[in-house]
Backbone bond lengths (Angstrom), bond angles and torsions (degrees), N, CA, C in turn:
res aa  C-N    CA-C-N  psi(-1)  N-CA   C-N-CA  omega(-1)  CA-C   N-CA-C  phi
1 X - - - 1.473 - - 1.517 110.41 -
2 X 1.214 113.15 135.03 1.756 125.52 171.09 1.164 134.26 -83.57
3 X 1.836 107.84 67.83 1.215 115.82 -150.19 1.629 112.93 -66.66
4 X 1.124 124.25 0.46 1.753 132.06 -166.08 1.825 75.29 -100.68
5 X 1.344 165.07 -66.35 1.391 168.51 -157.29 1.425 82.35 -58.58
6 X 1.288 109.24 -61.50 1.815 95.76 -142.87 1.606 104.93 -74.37
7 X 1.708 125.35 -41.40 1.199 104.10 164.21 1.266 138.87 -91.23
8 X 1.926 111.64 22.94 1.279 96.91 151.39 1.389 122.72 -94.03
9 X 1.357 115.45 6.53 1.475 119.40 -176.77 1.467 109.12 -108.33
10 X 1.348 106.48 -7.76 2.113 110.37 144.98 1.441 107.17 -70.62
11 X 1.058 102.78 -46.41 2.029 110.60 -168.14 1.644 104.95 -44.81
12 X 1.112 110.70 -57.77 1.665 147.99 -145.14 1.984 89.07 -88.94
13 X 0.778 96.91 -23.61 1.797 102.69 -162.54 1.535 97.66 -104.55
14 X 1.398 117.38 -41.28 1.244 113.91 171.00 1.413 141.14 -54.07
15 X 0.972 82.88 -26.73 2.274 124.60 -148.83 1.852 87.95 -83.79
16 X 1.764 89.03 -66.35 1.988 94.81 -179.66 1.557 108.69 -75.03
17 X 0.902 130.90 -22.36 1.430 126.83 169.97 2.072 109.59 -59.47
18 X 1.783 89.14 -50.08 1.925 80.02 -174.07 1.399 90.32 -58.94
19 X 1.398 138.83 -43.40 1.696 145.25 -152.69 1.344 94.22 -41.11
20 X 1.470 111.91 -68.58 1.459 142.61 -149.29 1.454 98.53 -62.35
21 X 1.288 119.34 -47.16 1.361 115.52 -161.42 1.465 104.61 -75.51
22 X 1.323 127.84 -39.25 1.442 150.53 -160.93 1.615 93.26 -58.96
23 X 1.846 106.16 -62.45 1.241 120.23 -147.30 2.166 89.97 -81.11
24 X 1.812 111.05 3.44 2.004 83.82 -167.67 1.085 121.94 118.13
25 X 1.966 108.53 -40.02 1.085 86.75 179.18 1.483 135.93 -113.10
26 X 1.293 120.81 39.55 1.297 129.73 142.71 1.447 121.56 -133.48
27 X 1.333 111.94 -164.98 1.609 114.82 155.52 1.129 105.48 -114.46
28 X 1.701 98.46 -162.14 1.554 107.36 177.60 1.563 132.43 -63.98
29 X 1.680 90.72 -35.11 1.777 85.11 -171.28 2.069 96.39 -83.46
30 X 1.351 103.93 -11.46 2.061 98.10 172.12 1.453 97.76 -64.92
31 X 1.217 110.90 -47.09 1.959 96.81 -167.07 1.572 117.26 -42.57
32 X 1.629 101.49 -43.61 1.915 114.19 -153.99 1.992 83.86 -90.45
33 X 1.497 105.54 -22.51 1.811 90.18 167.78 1.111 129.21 -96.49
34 X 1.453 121.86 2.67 1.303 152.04 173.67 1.748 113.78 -69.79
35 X 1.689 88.43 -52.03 1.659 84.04 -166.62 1.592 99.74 -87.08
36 X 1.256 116.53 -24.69 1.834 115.40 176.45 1.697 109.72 -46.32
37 X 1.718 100.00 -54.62 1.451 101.47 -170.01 1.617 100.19 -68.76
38 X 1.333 123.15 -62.82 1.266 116.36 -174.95 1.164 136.99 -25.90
39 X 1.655 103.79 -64.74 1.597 121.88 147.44 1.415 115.43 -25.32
40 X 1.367 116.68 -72.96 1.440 105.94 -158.03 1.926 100.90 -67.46
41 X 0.900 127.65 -32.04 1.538 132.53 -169.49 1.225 107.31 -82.47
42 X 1.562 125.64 -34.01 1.883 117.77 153.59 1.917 115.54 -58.31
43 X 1.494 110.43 -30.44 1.831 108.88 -165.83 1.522 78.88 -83.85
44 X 1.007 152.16 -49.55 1.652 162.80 176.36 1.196 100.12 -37.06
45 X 1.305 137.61 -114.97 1.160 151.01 -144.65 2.085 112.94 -113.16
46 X 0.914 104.83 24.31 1.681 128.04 172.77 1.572 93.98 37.47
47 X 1.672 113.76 -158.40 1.699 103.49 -169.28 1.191 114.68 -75.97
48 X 1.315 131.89 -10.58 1.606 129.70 177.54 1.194 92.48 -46.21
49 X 1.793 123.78 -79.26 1.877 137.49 -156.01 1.484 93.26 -63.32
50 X 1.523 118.47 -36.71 1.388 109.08 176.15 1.629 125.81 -42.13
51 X 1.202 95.35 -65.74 1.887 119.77 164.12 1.456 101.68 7.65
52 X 1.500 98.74 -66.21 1.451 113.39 -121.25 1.906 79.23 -90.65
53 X 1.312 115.17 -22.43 1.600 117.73 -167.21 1.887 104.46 -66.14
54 X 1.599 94.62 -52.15 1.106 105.51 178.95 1.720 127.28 -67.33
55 X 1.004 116.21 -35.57 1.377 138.05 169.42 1.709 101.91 -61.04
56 X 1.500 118.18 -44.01 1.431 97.53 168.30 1.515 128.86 -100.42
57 X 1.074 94.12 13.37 1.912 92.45 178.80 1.814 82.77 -116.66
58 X 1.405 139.46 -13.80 1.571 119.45 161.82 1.569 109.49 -59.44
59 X 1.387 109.94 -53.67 1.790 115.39 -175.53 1.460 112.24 -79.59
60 X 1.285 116.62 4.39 1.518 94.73 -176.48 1.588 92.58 -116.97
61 X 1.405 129.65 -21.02 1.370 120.07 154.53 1.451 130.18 -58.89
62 X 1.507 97.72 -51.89 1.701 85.38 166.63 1.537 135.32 -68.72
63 X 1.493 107.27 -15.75 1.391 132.03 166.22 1.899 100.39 -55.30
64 X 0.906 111.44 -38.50 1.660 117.22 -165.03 1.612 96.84 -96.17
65 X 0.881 108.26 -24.18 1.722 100.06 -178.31 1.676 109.97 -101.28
66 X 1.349 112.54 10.33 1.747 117.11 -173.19 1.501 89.31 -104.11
67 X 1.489 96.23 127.44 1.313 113.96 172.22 1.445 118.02 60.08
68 X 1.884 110.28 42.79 1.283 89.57 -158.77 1.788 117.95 -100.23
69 X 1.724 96.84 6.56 1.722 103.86 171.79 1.826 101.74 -75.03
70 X 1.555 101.88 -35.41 1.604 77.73 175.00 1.664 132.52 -67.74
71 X 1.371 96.25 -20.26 1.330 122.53 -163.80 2.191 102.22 -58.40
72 X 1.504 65.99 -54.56 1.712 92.23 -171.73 1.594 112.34 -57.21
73 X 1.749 108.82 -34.67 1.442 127.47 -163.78 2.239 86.61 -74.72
74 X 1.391 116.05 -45.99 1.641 97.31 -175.08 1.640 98.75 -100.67
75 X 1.547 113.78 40.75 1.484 99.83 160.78 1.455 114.17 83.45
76 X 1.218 130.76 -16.91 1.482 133.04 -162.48 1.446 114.98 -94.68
77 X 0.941 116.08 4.20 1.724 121.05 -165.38 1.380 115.00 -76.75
78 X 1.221 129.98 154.98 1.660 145.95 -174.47 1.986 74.65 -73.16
79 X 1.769 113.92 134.65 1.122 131.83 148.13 1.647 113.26 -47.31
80 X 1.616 108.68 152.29 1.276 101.14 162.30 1.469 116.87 98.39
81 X 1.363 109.25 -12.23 1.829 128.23 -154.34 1.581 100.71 57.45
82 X 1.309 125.89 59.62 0.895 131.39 -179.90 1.763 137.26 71.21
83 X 1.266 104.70 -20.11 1.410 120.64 163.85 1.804 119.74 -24.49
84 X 0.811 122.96 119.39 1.786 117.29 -177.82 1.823 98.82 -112.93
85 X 1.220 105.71 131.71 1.625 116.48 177.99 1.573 101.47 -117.67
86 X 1.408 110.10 -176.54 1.624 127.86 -157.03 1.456 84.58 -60.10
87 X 1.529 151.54 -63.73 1.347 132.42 -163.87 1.313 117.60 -40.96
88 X 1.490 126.05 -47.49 1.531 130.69 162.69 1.250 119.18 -43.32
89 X 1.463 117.27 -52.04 1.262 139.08 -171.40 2.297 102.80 -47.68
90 X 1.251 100.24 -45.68 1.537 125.12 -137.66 1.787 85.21 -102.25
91 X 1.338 113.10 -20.74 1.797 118.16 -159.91 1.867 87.30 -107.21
92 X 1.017 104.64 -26.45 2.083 94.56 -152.94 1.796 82.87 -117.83
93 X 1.399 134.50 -24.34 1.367 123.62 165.72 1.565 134.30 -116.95
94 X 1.601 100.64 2.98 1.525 105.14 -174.29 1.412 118.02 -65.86
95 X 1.126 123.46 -15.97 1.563 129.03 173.49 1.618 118.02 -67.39
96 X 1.982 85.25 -72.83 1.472 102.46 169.01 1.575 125.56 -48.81
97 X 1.465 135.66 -3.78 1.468 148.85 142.11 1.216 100.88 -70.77
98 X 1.128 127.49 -64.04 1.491 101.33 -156.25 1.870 118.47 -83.82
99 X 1.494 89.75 -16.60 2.075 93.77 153.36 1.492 112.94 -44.90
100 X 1.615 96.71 -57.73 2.053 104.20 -178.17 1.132 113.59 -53.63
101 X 1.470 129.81 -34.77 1.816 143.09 -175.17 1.747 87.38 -80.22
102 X 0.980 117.93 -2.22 2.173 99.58 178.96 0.934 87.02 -126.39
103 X 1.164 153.10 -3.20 1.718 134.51 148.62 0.953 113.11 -95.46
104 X 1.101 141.80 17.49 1.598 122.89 159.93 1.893 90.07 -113.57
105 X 1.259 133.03 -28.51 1.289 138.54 179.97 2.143 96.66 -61.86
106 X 1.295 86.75 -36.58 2.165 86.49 -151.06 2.222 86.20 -113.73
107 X 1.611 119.05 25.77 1.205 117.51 172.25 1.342 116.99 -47.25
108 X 1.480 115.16 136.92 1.504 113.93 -167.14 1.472 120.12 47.31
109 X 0.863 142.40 58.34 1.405 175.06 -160.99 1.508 100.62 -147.83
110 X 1.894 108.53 144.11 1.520 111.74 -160.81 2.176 75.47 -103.19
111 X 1.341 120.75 20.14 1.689 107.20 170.36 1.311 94.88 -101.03
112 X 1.472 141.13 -20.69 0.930 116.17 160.31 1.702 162.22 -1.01
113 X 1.406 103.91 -77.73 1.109 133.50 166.25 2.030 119.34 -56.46
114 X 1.772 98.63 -19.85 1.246 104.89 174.66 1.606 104.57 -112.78
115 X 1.316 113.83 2.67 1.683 103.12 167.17 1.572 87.84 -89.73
116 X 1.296 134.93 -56.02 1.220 123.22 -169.21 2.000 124.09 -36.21
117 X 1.571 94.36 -45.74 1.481 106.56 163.45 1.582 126.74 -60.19
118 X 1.468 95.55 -27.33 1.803 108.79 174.59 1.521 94.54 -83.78
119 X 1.126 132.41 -28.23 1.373 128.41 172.72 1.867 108.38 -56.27
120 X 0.985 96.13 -70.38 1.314 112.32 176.11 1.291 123.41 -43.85
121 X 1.644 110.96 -55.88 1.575 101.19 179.13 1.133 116.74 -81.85
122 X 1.929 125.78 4.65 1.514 120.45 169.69 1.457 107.71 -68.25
123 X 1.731 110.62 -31.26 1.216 107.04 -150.71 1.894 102.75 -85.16
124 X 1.627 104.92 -29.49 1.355 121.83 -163.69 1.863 86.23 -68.04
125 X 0.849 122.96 -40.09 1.936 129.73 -143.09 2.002 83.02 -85.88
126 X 1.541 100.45 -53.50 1.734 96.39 -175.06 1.615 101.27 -61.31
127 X 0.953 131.70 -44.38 1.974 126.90 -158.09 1.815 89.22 -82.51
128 X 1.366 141.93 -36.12 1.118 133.19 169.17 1.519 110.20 -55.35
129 X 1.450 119.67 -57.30 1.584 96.54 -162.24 1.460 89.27 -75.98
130 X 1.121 149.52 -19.32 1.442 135.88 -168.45 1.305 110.32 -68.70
131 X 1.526 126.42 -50.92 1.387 127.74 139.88 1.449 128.42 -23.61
132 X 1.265 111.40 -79.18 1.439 120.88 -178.56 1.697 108.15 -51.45
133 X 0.596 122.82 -49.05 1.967 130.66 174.25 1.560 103.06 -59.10
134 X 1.669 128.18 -65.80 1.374 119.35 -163.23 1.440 94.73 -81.74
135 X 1.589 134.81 -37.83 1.764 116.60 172.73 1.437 118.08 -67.02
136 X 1.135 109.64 -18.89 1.358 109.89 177.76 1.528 127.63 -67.22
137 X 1.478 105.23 -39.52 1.185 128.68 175.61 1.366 129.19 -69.18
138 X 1.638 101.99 -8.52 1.596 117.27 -169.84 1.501 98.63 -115.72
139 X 1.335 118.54 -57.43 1.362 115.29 -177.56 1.610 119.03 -118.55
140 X 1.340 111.40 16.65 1.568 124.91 -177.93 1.760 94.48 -63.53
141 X 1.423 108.98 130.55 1.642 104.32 170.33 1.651 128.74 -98.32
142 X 0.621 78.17 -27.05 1.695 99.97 176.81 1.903 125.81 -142.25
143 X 1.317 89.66 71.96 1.912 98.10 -174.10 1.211 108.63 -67.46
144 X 1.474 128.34 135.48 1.399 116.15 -177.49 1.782 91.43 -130.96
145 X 1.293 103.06 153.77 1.563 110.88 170.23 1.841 101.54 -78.51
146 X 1.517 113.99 126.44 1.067 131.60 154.62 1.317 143.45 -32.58
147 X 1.386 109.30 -35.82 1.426 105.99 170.81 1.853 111.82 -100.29
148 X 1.287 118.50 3.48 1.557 118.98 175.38 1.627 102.61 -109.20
149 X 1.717 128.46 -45.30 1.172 136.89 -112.82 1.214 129.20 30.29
150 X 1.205 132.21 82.10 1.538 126.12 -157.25 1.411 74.00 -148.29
151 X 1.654 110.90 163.29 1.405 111.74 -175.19 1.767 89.77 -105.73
152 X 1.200 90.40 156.05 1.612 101.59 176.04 2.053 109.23 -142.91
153 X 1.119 107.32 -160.76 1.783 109.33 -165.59 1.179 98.26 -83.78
154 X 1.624 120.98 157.15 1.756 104.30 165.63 1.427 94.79 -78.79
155 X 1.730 93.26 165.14 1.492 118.09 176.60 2.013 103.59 100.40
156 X 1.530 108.62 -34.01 1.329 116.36 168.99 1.762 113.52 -8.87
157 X 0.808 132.83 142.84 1.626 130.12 -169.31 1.822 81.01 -101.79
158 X 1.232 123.12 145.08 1.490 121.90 -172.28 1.110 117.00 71.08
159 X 1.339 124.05 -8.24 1.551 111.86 177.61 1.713 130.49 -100.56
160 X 1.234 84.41 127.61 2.176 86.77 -174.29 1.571 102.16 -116.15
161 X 1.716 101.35 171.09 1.481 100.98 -161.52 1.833 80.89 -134.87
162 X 1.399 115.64 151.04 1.162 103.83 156.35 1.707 133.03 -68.71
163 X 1.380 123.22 -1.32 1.282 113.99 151.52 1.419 124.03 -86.18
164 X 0.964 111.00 -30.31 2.288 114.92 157.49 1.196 91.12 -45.10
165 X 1.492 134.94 -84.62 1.694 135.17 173.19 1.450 100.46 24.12
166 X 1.321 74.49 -103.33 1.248 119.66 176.42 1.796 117.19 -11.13
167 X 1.186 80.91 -102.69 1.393 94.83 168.53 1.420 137.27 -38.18
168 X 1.976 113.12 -37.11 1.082 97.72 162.25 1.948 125.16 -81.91
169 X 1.163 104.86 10.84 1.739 102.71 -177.47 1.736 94.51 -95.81
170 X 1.237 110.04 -8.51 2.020 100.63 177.62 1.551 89.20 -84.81
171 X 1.426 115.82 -56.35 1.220 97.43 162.07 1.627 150.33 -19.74
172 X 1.155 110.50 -67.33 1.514 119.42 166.42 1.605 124.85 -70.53
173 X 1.449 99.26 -16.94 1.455 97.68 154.71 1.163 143.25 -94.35
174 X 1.469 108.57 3.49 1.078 121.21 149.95 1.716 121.53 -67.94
175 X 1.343 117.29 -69.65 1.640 101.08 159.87 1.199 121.02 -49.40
176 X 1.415 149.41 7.13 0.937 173.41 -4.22 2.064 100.98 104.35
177 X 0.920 93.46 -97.03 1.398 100.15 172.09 1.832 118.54 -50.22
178 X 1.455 112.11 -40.55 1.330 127.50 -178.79 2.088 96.87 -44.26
179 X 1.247 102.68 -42.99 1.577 105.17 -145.18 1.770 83.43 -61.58
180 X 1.342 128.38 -22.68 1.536 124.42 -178.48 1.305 112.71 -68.90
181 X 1.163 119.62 -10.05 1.595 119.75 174.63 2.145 110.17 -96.38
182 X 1.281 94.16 -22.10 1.565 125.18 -176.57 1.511 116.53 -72.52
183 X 1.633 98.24 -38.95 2.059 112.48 -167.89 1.641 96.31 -132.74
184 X 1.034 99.35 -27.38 1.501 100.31 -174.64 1.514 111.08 63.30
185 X 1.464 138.73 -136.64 1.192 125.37 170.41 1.748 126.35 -43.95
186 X 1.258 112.58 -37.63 1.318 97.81 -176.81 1.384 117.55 -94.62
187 X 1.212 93.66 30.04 1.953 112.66 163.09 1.907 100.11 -78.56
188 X 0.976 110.06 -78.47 1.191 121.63 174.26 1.770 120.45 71.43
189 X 1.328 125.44 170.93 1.326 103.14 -179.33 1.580 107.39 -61.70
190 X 1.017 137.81 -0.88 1.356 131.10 -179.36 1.336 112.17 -52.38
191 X 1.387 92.45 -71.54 1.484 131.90 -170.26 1.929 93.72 -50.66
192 X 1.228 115.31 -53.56 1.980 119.59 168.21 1.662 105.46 -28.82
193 X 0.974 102.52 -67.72 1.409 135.61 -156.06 1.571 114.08 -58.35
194 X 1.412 103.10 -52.98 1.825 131.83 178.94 1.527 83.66 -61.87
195 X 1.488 110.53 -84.62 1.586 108.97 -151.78 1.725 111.95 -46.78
196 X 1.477 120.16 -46.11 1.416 115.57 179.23 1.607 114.15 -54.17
197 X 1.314 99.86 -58.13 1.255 127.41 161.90 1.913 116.34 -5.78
198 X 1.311 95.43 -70.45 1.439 126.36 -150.13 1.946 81.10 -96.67
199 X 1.103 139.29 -54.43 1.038 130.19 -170.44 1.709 121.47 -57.26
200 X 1.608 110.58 -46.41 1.312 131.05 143.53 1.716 119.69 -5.91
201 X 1.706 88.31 -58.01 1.345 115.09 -164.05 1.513 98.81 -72.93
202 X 0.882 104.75 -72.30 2.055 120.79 166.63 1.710 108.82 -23.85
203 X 1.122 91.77 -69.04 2.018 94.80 -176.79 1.117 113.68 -79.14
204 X 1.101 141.71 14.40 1.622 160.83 179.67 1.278 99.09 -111.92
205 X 2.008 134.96 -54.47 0.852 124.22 153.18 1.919 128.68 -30.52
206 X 1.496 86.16 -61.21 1.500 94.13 -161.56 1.396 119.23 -69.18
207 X 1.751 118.04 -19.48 1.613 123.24 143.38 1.713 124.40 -63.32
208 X 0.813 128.08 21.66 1.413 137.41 -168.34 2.272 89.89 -130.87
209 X 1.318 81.99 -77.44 1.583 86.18 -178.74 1.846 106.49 -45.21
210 X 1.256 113.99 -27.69 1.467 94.57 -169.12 1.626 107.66 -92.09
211 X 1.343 114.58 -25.26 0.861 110.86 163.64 1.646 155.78 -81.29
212 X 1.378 94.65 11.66 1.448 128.82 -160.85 2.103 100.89 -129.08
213 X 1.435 112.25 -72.74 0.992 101.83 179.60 1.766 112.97 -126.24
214 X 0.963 126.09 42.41 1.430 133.19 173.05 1.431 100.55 -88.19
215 X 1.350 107.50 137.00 1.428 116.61 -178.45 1.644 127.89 93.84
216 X 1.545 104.35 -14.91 1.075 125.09 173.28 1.825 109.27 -66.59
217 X 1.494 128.21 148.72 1.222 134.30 -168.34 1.779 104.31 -31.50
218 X 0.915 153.08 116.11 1.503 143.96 143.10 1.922 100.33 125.34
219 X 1.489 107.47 -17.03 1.324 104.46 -168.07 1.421 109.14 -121.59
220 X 1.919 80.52 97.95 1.666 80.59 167.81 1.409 120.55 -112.75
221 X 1.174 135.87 -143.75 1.428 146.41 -174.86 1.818 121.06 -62.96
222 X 1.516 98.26 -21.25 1.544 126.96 -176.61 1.313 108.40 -81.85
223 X 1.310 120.44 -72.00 1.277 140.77 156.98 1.911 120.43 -24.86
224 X 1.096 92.91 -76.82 1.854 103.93 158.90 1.768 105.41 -49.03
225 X 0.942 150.80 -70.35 1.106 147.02 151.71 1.503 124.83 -17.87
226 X 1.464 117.29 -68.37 1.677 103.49 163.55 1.577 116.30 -61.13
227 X 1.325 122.12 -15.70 1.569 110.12 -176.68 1.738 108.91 -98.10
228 X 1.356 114.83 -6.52 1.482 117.90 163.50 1.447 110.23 -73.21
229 X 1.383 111.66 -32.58 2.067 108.17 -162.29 1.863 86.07 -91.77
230 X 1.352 125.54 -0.30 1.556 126.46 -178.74 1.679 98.61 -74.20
231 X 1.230 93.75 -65.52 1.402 121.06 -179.22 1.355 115.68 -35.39
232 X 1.483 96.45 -57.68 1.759 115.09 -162.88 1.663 118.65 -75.86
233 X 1.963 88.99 -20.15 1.747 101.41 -176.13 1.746 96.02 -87.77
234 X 1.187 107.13 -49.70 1.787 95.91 169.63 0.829 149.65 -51.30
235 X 1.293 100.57 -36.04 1.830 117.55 -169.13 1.766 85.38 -70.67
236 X 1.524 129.18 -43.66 1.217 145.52 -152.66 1.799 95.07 -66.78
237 X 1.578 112.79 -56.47 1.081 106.59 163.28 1.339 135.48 -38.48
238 X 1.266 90.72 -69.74 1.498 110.66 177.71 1.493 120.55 -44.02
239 X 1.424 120.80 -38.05 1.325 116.47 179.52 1.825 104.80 -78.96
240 X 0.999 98.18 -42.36 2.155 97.35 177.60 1.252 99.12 -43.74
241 X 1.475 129.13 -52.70 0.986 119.29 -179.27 1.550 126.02 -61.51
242 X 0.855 124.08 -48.77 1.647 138.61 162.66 1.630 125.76 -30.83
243 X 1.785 86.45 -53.85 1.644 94.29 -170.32 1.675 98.39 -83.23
244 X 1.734 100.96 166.16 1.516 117.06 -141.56 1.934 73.75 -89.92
245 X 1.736 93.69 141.14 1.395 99.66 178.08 1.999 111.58 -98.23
């Protein structure tokens, strides 16, 4: 074990966790789930995989705090005044940890290179619907539920707008681009392509799931959430693998 890695990536995890809490955007039990995930995904994949952690809990907090008296005024707002605790923590990163726990378990291993992409498209698929849901909700014009197209209210569980669309695929291409600092060449446009790709796939899932069985005994908003970044990190795999190298 690399004990100079692991406590500077407590140090480093600590530091933005007090930040975070100070500045809103978590609570108490996000801080102590903040620095677990952080930690383990800095001793994992050092600041490259880091990047991509921080880059989506920067945009998906301020994403949750934009516009958030209107937000609040039709009901749609992140609980808490926006605050995110360990359930967020466990729904938008529990995958993307345990990708980091199979690469350091499966190191130098030729699966590698496709947990890294499952890394990626958990993270690209979570910062898209987080996007696509809080832009949607502000300037979405016409939200329709997914499995009818029929327009319905914002906030609708299943409902997307073509500016959410939108917005969440700039999103995911942004982690998207990150993975070139991550693989470097053997990122390649593949690797572009898979993660947007595959994230698409994920938040397309997770409007289907919410609109079909969200709300049902055990399945709430958390739940639907870790099984979209499942979705979104596989499909992500799965297509790298597919497309012609």
């Amino acid at each position: 074990m690399d004990w100079t890695l692991l406590l500077t990536g407590l140090g480093v995890n600590a530091v933005i966790a007090a930040a975070a809490f100070f500045a809103g955007a978590v609570g108490t039990t996000g801080v102590f789930a903040g620095i677990v995930v952080g930690t383990t995904i800095f001793y994992a994949v050092s600041w490259p995989g880091y990047a991509v952690l921080l880059t989506f809990f920067v945009i998906a907090s301020g994403l949750s705090k934009m516009g958030y008296a209107r937000k609040a005024a039709l009901g749609v707002a992140q609980e808490a005044g926006g605050r995110r605790g360990a359930k967020h923590a466990v729904a938008n990163c529990g995958f993307a940890v345990l990708t980091c726990v199979l690469m350091l378990l499966f190191s130098g291993h030729a699966i590698v290179p496709y947990l890294v992409l499952a890394y990626l498209g958990a993270f690209a698929t979570a910062l898209a619907d987080t996007t696509g849901s809080e832009f949607g909700q502000l300037y979405g014009k016409t939200p329709f539920l997914i499995t009818t197209f029929k327009r319905v209210p914002v906030g609708t569980d299943g409902a997307v707008s073509v500016e959410g669309t939108v917005a969440g695929v700039v999103a995911s291409a942004i982690i998207a681009a990150l993975g070139f600092w991550m693989m470097g060449a053997g990122f390649g446009w593949q690797g572009f392509v898979a993660v947007v790709l595959g994230a698409f796939i994920g938040t397309t899932a997770e409007s289907y799931i919410g609109a079909t069985i969200e709300g049902v005994k055990n399945i709430d908003n958390e739940v639907v959430n870790f099984a979209n970044t499942v979705i979104g990190g596989g499909a992500s795999a799965l297509l790298f693998w597919l497309l012609p190298h």
